[in-house]
C-alpha positions, 0 to 999 in steps of 0.5 A: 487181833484183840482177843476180848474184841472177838468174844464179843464178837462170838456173841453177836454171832450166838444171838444171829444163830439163834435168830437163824435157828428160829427162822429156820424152825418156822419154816419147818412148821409151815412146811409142815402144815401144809404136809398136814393138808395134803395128808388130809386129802389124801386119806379121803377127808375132804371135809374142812380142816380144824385149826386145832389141827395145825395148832397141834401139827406146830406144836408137835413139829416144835416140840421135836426139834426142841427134843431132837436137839436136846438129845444131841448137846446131851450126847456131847456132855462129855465135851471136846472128847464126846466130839473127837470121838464122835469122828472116830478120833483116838488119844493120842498117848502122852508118853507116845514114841513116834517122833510125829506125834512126840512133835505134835505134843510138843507144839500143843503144849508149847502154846497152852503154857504161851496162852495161859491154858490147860494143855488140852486132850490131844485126839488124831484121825488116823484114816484121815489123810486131808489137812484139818483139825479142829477144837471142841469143848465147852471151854479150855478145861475140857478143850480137846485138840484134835487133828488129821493124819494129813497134818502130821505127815504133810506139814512143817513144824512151822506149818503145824504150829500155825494150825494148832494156833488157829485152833487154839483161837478158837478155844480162847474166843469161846469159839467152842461151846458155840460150836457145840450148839450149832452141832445140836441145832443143827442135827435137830432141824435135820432129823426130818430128812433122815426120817423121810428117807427111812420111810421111803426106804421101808415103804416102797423097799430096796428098789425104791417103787412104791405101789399098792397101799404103800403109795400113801406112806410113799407120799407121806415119807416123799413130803417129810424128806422134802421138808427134811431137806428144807431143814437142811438146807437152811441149816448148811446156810447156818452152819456156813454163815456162822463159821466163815467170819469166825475163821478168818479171826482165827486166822489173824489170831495165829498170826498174833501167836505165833508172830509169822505168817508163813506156818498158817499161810503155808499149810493153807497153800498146801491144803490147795495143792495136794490132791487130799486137801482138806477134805474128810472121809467121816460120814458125820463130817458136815456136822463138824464142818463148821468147826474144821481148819478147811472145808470138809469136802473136796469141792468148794461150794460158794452156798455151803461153805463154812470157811473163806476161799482158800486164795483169799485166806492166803492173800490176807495174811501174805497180801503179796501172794500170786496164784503161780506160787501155788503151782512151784509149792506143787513141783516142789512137793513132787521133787520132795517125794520123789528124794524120800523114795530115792533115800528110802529105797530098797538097800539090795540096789546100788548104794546112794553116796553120802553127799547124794543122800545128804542133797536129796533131804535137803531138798526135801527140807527146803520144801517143807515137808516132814523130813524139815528139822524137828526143832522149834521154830526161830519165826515165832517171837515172844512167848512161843519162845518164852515157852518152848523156853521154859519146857525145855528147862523142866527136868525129864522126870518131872516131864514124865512125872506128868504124863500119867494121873497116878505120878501127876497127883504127887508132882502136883502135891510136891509143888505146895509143899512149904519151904519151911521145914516145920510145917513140911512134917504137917503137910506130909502128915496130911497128905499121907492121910488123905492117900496113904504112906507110899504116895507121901513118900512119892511125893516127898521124892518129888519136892527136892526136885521141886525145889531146885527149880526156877519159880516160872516153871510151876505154872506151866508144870501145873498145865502139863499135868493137867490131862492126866489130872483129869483122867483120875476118878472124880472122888481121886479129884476131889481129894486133891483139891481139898488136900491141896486147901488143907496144905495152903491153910496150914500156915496162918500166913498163906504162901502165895504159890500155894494160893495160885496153884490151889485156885488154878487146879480148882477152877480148871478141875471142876470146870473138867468135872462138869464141862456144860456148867463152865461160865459163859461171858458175862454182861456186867460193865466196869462200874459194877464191879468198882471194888473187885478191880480195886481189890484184885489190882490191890493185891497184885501190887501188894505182892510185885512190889518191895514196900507199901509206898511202891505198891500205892503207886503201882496200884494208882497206875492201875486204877487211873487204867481202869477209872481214869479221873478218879481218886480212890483211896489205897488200903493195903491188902489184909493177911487174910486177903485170899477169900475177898479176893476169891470172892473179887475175882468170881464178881469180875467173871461175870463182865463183858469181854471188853470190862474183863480187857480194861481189868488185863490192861490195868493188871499189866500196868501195876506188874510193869510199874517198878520196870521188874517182873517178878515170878509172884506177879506172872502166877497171879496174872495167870490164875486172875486170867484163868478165873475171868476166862480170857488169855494170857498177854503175850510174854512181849505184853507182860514185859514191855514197859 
């Protein structure tokens, strides 16, 4: 599943939301006018009506939605937390104890470093037992992962695995500020049916008779909840028909995450077993509907729902699939619960032997359920692997050094501290400056650590840290970025993984900072951005390879990926190449979905040109995707030759 094939996608189906909306508001309008007419009558005017009327009735019809939804994208400024919140979802805590939600950290974090993304705000409905989740944001940097109770207690790792994938699509196909839109839209063509029913409720009281002068007002409240209704239900129509392609390409996504099909597939024959199902208690779940693993309800309506048949998401990732697999998951489940109760029974009863113990939770783990291994999957491939891989390698105080914004802050520090001794004094100095004594020494504590490390773990130590970066005071954040620009610029020959991780912090913080300014797709093609990919591929050559002939060729390879039958000419990248090539990569960000894919493509084939990854070229391969706004290839993709 191609990834940039699905935000473009993502746009088309911004424009045909749009499209809807304005259809949908017409509607209104009309309805609206004709409310007019009969309030006209009503009132005793029974002479003609002036079009001026209707002219001003449409404008102030417009003109409340326009504000209504207005009011509600406002609402959601703060991004994928504004949203989780808004469900009655609450943090989950990144030095958390229980073992579930230590396994639901970990596989989250497994797949941002696999993506190339920040590891997102972690959010759980604990009074949600259904099997959902969902991703909100107006992009990767203020992403916030959010999932059920339900999730937690019923699904495997594999199981979560594939769910957290899904919703991890999601925030790669720019899935997320859509859905942001559609949330504003839509409560903007639906706040006319709460207005109607709250004159129904005050004019003809709690038993809900109208008599007496309050009939008037009845009839005026019975119209606006009838045009409120008229809302609604076009704007369910929206909501679902803009929401159910998009889920099946989520789908097909986790699968190319993971590289399996049983997580997904099984969480989803789960969903259709249990009695929960997917289904939500929050009084605002329809408006997050659109956004959700399942449907929102426990029943199944063909007009409204947002996400394909269960059966039929199934069949598509496991064509072979026949319905009575559903009814053996269902007695398997029940056989499962039943050995849980047995194990944990109540010690004043007889004693269960070893071997009994032993067989029931085994049982118990052949099914699927919680008591399964809490290890990391052998299904996945590539980069799960490669990631889980790498997390694990990192030393457990640098983990915890992670979790909390004011041990984060030195870690990340540490990690651009030079490895010559001569300009480590000058840093320290800097940095001392900047936050005082006792934070230098922290972070001098923290670069021999540092420096022991393998090289491919920086990034990832970097999208660790990041949630906890994010928690800091912004005056704290800003502070950071231009401590970490004065530590990069200190030497006249800048290090490049001090270059990487000061560009990739900057451009994820800001984007934190200020979640409803974070770059939409671009509309530029290729051609116009000629001397970017020149430039961009130039230096990625330049620093994955061992001579300048080496680079040339590395680099040819490149340019006949992106303009093939061309013969540009090579220019070795100057010492001071990092402003061109930050002012290279902000110009790419602004191409379509399929130009920035050509430019990955290209990028990939001046890495693998001399058959030997390097660690220099995989960190700038994830600030270039980083910058554009795309994912990072699959471990399997960087490698292949």
């Amino acid at each position: 599943m191609d990834f940039f094939a699905q935000q473009a996608h993502v746009r088309r189906s911004t424009r045909f939301l749009v499209l809807l909306f304005v259809l949908a508001v017409l509607l209104i309008v009309a309805a609206t006018d004709v409310v007019v007419v009969m309030t006209w009558f009503i009132w005793g005017h029974h002479h003609r009506l002036s079009p001026s009327v209707w002219v001003i009735s449409s404008i102030v019809v417009v003109g409340f939605i326009a504000l209504c939804s207005m009011y509600r994208i406002q609402s959601l400024s703060g991004g994928g937390q504004s949203v989780a919140e808004s469900v009655g979802a609450v943090p989950v805590s990144p030095d958390t104890n229980d073992p579930q939600l230590r396994q639901l950290r970990n596989v989250i974090e497994e797949v941002a470093i696999a993506s190339g993304l920040p590891v997102p705000d972690i959010y759980l409905m604990q009074d949600e037992h259904g099997i959902n989740a969902f991703a909100a944001g107006y992009s990767p940097s203020d992403a916030a992962i959010c999932v059920t109770q339900g999730c937690i207690d019923q699904l495997s790792r594999d199981e979560l695995q594939g769910v957290i994938a899904h919703e991890f699509s999601h925030v790669l196909n720019g899935d997320m500020r859509l859905n942001i839109r559609l949330m504003g839209l839509l409560f903007g063509i639906m706040v006319l049916a709460i207005i109607g029913r709250q004159m129904m409720w005050v004019g003809g009281g709690r038993s809900g008779r109208l008599s007496g002068d309050d009939g008037r007002q009845g009839l005026i409240a019975l119209a606006l909840l009838g045009i409120g209704y008229t809302g609604f239900f076009f704007g369910r129509l929206i909501q679902a028909g803009v929401a159910r392609s998009r889920e099946s390409l989520a789908d097909a996504s986790a699968v190319q995450f993971t590289r399996q099909t049983a997580g997904i597939a099984g969480a989803l024959k789960k969903i259709a077993v249990l009695d929960e199902g997917s289904a939500l208690q929050a009084g605002n779940r329809h408006e997050v509907a659109h956004m959700l693993f399942g449907e929102a309800d426990d029943t199944y309506d063909a007009w409204y729902a947002t996400h394909p048949p269960l059966r039929e998401r199934i069949r598509i990732l496991e064509p072979g699939f026949q319905n009575e697999e559903l009814v053996q998951l269902a007695q398997s489940l029940r056989n499962a619960s039943v050995a849980r109760e047995a194990v944990s029974a109540d010690t004043s009863g007889p004693p269960m032997s070893a071997a009994s113990g032993a067989a029931l939770l085994q049982q118990a783990s052949a099914t699927g359920t919680p008591a399964a291994s809490a290890q990391p999957s052998q299904a996945g491939a590539g980069s799960f692997e490669h990631a889980a891989a790498l997390q694990q390698s990192i030393p457990a105080t640098l983990t915890n050094a992670t979790q909390q914004p004011e041990s984060a802050l030195p870690l990340v520090l540490a990690l651009a501290m030079s490895a010559h001794d001569d300009l480590r004094a000058q840093q320290r100095r800097t940095i001392a400056n900047a936050f005082g004594d006792d934070l230098q020494y922290a972070v001098t504590s923290l670069a021999g650590q540092i420096e022991a490390l393998s090289p491919v773990v920086r990034m990832p130590l970097v999208a660790l840290s990041f949630p906890a970066l994010k928690q800091l005071p912004q005056g704290r954040q800003q502070t950071l970025l231009t401590t970490l620009e004065a530590l990069v610029g200190m030497d006249s020959k800048v290090d490049l993984d001090e270059y990487c991780l000061a560009r990739l912090l900057r451009v994820q913080l800001l984007e934190a900072m200020r979640p409803r300014r974070a770059p939409v797709d671009g509309q530029k093609k290729l051609p116009a951005c000629r001397d970017s990919v020149m430039l961009v591929c130039a230096v990625v050559a330049a620093h994955g390879s061992t001579d300048d002939a080496a680079a040339r060729r590395a680099w040819l390879l490149a340019m006949d990926q992106a303009f093939p039958g061309q013969a540009p000419t090579w220019q070795t990248p100057s010492l001071d190449w990092q402003q061109p090539f930050e002012r290279a990569l902000d110009d790419l960000d602004g191409l379509m979905p399929a130009a920035k894919e050509i430019v990955i493509l290209s990028l990939l084939r001046a890495i693998r040109a001399d058959g030997v990854i390097k660690a220099a070229e995989t960190e700038l391969l994830r600030v270039i995707c980083a910058s554009l706004h795309c994912p990072l290839p699959p471990q399997s993709d960087i490698q292949a030759g």
